[in-house]
Residue frames relative to the residue before (quaternion, step in Angstrom):
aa qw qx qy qz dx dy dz
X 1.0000 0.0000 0.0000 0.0000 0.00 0.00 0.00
X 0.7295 -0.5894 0.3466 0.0162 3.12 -1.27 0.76
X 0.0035 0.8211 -0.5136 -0.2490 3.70 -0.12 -0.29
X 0.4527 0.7953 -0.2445 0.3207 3.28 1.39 -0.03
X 0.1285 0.7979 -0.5851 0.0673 3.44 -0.43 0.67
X 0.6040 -0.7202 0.3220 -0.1133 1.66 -1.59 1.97
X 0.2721 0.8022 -0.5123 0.1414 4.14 -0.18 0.22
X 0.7166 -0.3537 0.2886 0.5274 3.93 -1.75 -0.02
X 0.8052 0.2826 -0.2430 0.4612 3.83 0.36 -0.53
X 0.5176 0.7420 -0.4193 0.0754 3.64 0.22 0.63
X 0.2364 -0.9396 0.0240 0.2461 2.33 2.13 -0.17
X 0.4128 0.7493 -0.3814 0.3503 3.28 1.74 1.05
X 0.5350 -0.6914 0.3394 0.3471 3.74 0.77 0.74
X 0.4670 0.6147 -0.5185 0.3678 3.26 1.41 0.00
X 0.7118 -0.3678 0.5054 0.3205 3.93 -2.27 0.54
X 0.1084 0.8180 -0.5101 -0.2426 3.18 -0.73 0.30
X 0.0558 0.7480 -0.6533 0.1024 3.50 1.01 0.89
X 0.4682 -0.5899 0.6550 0.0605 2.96 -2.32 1.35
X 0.1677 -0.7435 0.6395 0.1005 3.15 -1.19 1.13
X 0.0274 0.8764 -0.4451 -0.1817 3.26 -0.46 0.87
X 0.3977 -0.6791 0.5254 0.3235 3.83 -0.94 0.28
X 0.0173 0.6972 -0.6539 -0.2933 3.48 -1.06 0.02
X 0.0862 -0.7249 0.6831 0.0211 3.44 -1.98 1.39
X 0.0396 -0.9103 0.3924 0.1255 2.70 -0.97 0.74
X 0.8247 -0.4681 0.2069 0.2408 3.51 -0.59 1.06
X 0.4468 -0.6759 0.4276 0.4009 3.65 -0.60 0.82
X 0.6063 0.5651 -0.3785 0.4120 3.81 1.38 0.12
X 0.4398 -0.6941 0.3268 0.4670 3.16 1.86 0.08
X 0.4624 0.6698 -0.4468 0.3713 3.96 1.17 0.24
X 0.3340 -0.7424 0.5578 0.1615 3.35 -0.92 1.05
X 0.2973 -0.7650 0.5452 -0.1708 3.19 -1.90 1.20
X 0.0407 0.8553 -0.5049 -0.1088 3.35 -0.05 1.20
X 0.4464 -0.7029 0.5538 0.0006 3.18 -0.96 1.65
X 0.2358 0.7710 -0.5901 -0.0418 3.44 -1.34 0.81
X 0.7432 -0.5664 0.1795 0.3076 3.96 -0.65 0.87
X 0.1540 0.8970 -0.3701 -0.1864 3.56 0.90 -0.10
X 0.8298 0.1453 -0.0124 0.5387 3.39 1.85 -0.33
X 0.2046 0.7938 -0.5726 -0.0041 3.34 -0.24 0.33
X 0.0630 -0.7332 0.6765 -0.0277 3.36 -2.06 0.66
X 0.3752 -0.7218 0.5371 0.2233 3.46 -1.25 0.61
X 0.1679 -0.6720 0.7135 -0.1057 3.44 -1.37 0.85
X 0.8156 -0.2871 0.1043 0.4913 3.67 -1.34 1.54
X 0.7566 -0.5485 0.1329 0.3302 3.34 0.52 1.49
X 0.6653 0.3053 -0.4623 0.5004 3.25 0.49 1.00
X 0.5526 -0.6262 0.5425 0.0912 3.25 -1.64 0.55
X 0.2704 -0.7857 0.5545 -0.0454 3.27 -1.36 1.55
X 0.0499 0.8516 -0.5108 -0.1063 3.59 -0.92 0.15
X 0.2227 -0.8350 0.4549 0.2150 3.90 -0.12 0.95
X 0.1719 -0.8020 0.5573 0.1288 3.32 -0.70 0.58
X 0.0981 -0.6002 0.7610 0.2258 3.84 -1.12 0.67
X 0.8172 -0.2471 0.5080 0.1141 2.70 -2.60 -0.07
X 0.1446 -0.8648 0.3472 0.3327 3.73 0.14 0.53
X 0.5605 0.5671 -0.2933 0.5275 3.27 2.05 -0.89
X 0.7381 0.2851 -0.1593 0.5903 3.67 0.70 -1.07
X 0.0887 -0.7176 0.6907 -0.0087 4.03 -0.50 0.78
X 0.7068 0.3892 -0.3379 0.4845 3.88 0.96 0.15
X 0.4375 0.6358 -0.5149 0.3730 3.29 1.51 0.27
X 0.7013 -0.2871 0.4460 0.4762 3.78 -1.61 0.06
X 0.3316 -0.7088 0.5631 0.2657 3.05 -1.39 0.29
X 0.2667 -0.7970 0.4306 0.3289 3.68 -1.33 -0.51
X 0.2828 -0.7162 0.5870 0.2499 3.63 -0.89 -0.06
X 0.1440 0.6974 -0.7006 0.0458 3.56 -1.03 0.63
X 0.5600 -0.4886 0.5949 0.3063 3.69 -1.47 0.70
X 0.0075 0.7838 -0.6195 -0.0431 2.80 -1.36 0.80
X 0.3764 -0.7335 0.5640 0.0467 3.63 -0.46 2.28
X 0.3156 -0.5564 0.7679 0.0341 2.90 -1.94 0.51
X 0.1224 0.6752 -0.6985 0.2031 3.78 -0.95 1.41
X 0.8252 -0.0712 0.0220 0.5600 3.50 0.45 1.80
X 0.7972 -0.2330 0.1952 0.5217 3.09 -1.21 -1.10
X 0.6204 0.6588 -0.2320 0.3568 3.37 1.83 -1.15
X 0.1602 -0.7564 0.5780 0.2609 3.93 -0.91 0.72
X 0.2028 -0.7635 0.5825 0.1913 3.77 -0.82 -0.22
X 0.0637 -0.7685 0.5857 0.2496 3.45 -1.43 0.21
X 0.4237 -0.7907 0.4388 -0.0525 3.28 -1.45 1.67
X 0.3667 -0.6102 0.5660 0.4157 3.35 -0.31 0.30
X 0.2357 -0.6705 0.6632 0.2348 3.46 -1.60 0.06
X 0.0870 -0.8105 0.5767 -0.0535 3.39 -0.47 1.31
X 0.5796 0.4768 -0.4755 0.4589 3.96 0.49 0.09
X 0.4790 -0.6965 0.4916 0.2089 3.76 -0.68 1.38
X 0.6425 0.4336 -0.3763 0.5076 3.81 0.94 -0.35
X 0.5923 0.5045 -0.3992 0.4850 4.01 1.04 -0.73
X 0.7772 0.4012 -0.2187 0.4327 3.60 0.48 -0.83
X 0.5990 0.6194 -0.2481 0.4428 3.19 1.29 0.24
X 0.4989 0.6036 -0.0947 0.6147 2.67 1.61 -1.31
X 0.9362 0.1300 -0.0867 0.3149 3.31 -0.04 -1.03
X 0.2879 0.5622 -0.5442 0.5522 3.49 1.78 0.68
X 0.6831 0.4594 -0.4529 0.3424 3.81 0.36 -1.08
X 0.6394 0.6168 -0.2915 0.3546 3.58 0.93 -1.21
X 0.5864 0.6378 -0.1865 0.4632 3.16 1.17 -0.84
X 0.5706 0.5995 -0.2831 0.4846 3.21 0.95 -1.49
X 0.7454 0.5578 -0.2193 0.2919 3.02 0.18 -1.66
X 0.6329 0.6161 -0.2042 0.4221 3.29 1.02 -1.07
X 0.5964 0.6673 -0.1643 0.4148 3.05 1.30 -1.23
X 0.7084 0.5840 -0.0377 0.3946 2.96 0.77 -1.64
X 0.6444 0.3723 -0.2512 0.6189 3.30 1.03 -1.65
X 0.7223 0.5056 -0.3474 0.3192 4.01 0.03 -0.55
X 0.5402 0.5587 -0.3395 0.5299 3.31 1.61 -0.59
X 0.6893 0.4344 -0.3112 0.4892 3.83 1.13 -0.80
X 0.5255 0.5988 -0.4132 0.4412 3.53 1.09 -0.34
């Protein structure tokens, strides 16, 4: 995976077709989801997702596995992974806001 993100000025000749996920919500309300960032951390790989209708909603984080050729996104349910890797995030944040 990539840290790269992808948009009209990035200028790497890569597609930039949106994949989107729908999730839906412990209110049972569906969400289309689309990758805006991902990054890797003690050897596995992350991807945040925003809202496509609401881009000022919260974001998420889900793992993202590898079964073959196929990738998947995972919830992250161990309290020390999601800890870990909100901070990692943070960080990222932070340094890009100084950039």
């Amino acid at each position: 995976m990539s840290e790269h993100q992808h948009d009209e000025n990035c200028g790497c000749g890569d597609e930039h077709e949106e994949d989107v996920f729908i999730l839906t919500d412990e209110d049972g309300n569906e969400h289309e989801m689309v990758i805006v960032y991902t990054f890797e951390t003690q050897n596995k790989a992350y991807a945040v997702l925003l809202d496509r209708n609401d881009p000022e909603a919260d974001s998420i984080i889900f793992r993202i596995d590898e079964e073959g050729d196929e990738s998947f996104l995972v919830n992250i349910e161990d309290d020390a992974e999601w800890e870990h890797v909100t901070n990692v995030y943070e960080q990222i944040v932070a340094t890009e806001a100084e950039a």
